[in-house]
N, C-alpha and C positions, 0 to 999 in steps of 0.2 A: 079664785086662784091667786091673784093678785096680794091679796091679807096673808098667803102661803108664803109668798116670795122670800122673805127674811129666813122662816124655819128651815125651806127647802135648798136656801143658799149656805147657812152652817150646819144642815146637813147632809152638805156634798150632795146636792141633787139639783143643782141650780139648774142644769138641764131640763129638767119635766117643767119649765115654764118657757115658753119661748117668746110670744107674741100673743093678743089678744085683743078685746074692744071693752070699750067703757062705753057708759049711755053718751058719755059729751069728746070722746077721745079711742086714741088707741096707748096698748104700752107694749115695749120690746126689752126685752131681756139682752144684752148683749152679750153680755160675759156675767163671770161667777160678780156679782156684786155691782154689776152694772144694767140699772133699768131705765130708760129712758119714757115718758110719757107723755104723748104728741093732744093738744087737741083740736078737735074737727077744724075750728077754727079761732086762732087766740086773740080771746078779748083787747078792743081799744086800750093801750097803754101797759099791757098785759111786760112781763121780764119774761128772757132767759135766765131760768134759776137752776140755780147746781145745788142741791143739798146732799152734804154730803155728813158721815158720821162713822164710827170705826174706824178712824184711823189709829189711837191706841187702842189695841184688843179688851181692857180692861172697862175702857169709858163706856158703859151699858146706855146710862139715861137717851142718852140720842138715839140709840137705835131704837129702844120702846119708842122714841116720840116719831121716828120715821114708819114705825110698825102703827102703830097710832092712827098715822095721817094716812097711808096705804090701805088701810081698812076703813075707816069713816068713807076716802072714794069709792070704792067697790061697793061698800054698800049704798052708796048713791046721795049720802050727804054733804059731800062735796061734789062739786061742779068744775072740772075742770078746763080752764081758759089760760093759763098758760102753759109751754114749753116746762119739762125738769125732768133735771136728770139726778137720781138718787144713786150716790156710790155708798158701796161698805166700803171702809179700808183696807182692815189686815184681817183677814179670815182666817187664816191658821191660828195667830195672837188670839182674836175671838174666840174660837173654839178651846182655846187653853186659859184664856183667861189672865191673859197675860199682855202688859204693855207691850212689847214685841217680841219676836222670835230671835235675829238674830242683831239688827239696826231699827233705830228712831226711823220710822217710817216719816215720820214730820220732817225731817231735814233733807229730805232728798228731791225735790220737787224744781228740780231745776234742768233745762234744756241741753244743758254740757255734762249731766252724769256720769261720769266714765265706772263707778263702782256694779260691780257683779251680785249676784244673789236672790234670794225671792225676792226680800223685800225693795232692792234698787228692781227686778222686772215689775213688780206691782207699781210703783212709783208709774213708770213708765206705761204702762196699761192705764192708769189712771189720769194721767197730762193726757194722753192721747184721746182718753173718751171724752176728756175736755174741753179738747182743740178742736176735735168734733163735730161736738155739739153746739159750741159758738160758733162754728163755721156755716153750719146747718140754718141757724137763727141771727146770720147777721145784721139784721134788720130791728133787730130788738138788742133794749137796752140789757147788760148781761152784771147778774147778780150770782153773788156764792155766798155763803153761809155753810162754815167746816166746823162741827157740833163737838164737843166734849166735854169732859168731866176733870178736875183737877184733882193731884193724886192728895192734896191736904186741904183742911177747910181755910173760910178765905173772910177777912174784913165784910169783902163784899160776892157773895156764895154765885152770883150773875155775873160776869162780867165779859167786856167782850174787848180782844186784841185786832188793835189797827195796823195791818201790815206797812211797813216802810213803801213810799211812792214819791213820784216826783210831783204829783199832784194830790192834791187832798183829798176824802174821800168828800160826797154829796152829803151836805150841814141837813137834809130831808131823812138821810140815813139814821142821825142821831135822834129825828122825830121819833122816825119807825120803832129803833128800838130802846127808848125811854117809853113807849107806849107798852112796850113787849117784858117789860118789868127787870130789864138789864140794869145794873146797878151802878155800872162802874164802869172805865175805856179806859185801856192802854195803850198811846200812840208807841210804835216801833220806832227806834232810832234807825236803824238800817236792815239792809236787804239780810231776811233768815231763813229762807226758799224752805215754807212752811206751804201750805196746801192751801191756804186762802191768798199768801204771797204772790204765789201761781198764778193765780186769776186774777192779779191784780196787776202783778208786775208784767207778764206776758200777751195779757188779754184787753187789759182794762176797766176791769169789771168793778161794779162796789165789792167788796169781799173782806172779810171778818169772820174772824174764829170766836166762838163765841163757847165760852166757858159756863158750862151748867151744874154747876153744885160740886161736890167733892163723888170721887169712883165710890162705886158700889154694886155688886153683885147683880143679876137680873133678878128683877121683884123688889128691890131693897131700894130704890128712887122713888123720893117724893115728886112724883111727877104732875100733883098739883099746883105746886110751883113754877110747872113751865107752861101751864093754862095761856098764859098770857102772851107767851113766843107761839103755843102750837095756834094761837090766833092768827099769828102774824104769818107762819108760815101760811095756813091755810087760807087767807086772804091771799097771798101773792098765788099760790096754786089756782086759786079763781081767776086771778088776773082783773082783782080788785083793788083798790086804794089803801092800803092799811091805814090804818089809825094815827093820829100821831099824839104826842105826848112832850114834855116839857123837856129840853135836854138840860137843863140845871138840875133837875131830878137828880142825875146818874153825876160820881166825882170822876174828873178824868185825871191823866196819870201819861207821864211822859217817861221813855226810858233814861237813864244817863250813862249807863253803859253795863256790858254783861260780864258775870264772875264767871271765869272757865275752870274747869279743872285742869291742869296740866302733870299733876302727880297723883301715883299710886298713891300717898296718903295721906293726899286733898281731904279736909275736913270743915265740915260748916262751926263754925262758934259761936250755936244758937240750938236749943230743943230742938229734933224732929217734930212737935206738936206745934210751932212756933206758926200762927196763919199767914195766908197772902196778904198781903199791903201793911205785914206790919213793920211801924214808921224804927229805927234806930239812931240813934242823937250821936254829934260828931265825938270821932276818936274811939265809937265800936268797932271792935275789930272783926268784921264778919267770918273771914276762913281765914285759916292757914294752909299754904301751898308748898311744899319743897321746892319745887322750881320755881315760882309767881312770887312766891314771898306772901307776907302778910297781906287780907285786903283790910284795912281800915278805911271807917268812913269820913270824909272830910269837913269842910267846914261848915257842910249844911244836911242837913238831917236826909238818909235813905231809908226808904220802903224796900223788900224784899218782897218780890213773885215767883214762883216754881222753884225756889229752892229744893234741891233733891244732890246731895252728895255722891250718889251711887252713879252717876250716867259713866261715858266712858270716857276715856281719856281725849283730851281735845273737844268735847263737849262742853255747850253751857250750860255751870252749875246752878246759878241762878241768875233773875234780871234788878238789875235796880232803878229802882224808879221815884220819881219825885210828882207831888202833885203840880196840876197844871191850871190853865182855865177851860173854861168852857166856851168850843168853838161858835166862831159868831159866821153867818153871811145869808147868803138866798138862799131859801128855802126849794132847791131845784135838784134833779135826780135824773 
């Protein structure tokens, strides 16, 4: 029943699962897209992990890989030794196939929401099985990982966003995942109350959104490619040590600040085909705004990420970013 979970939750039947046992565990269904999975007892050094994935309805590859790792336990080849909780995001989005219904489900993840709608109540449904569940597992250290897919291809097709914090994340994290085959980190300049923010900025937790290839269809992800994360996941699901790997590996990447759209006809001054992280040399002129005026680049060369001119007004159009170094200290977590 468990390997059902995904199908039976887009197709409105999330109900016919409720609760059940594993050979090493239990799991509970809470709500539509919310399953938590306890076990008997969690392994020495074991995390609370939140994996989570749909939050835009479009990003497939994560949910295969959560469908993935829910069927390999059930059928009993994994071993369940930690606490996790697997959220879907946007289920209606999902079932359309569509980045969202009516709002960026990603920006609303903050504890003063005052906006109305599905998607500010899912927002809301989803912090709260968060708060939770760290509440549940206060005793363990509390990891997240908020899975997706970028809507164009990228320099580097793996990469993974460091939410803004007052403290840095654990230098053991970029082991984890330089072993996990991520290619590339973007630290945040500041707070953008994104779904690994959450966890991070409210909770504590290590947490990172971790970008998997470019969108694509169900069945259409090379999901050979993520061999090397569903490692990592399934290691922590054991409440095993993961792997670690070289963080010179992966380039990292600092923001310097975000293009907004502020006008109806806000345009980028670059191909839609144009990848993530690619570099523009000073005095490009990236958009033109009616209200913001021109954005040109200054006197030192900018990368562009998520550039997308369509989002809505007051939205950010894109991030820019410049390379960085690569984080040094203890290797502790």
């Amino acid at each position: 029943m468990l390997s059902d979970w995904l199908d039976l939750t887009l197709g409105g039947n999330a109900g016919a699962i409720r609760t059940g046992r594993l050979t090493t565990g239990s799991f509970d269904c809470q709500g539509p897209g919310i399953l938590e999975l306890t076990p008997e007892a969690p392994v020495s050094g074991a995390h609370a992990c939140v994996i989570s994935a749909g939050i835009h309805g479009n990003e497939t590859a994560p949910i295969e890989l959560v469908g993935e790792l829910l069927a390999r336990l059930e059928a009993g080849q994994l071993r369940l030794g930690a606490p996790l909780l697997v959220l879907l995001g946007n289920i209606p989005a999902i079932r359309h196939s569509q980045r969202f219904i009516t709002t960026n489900l990603n920006r609303l993840f903050r504890h003063d929401l005052s906006l109305e709608g599905d998607e500010p109540e899912r927002a809301r449904e989803l912090m709260a099985s968060v708060d939770d569940f760290y509440q549940r597992h206060a005793d363990l250290p509390r990891l997240h990982y908020d899975m997706h897919t970028a809507i164009r291809d990228s320099r580097y097709p793996r990469f993974v966003v460091e939410p803004f914090a007052d403290s840095p994340s654990a230098p053991l994290q970029w082991q984890w995942l330089a072993a996990a085959d991520m290619q590339a980190v973007l630290h945040q300049h500041q707070h953008s109350w994104t779904f690994s923010h959450y966890s991070k900025h409210y909770h504590g937790a290590q947490a990172f959104t971790l970008e998997l290839g470019r969108v694509a269809p169900f069945g259409h992800n090379d999901m050979t490619a993520l061999r090397p994360l569903r490692h990592l996941l399934e290691t922590l699901l054991e409440g095993r040590e993961p792997q670690r790997g070289d963080p010179a590996r992966m380039a990292f990447f600092r923001v310097e600040q975000e293009l907004m759209r502020h006008a109806e006809d806000f345009r980028l001054c670059f191909a839609d085909d144009v990848a993530n992280f690619t570099e523009f040399p000073p005095g490009s002129c990236l958009a033109r705004d009616a209200v913001a005026g021109d954005c040109v680049v200054g006197e030192q060369p900018l990368a562009v990420v998520f550039p997308n001119a369509e989002v809505e007004l007051g939205a950010r159009a894109a991030l820019l970013v410049r390379a960085s170094e690569t984080p040094s200290g203890e290797t502790r977590c």
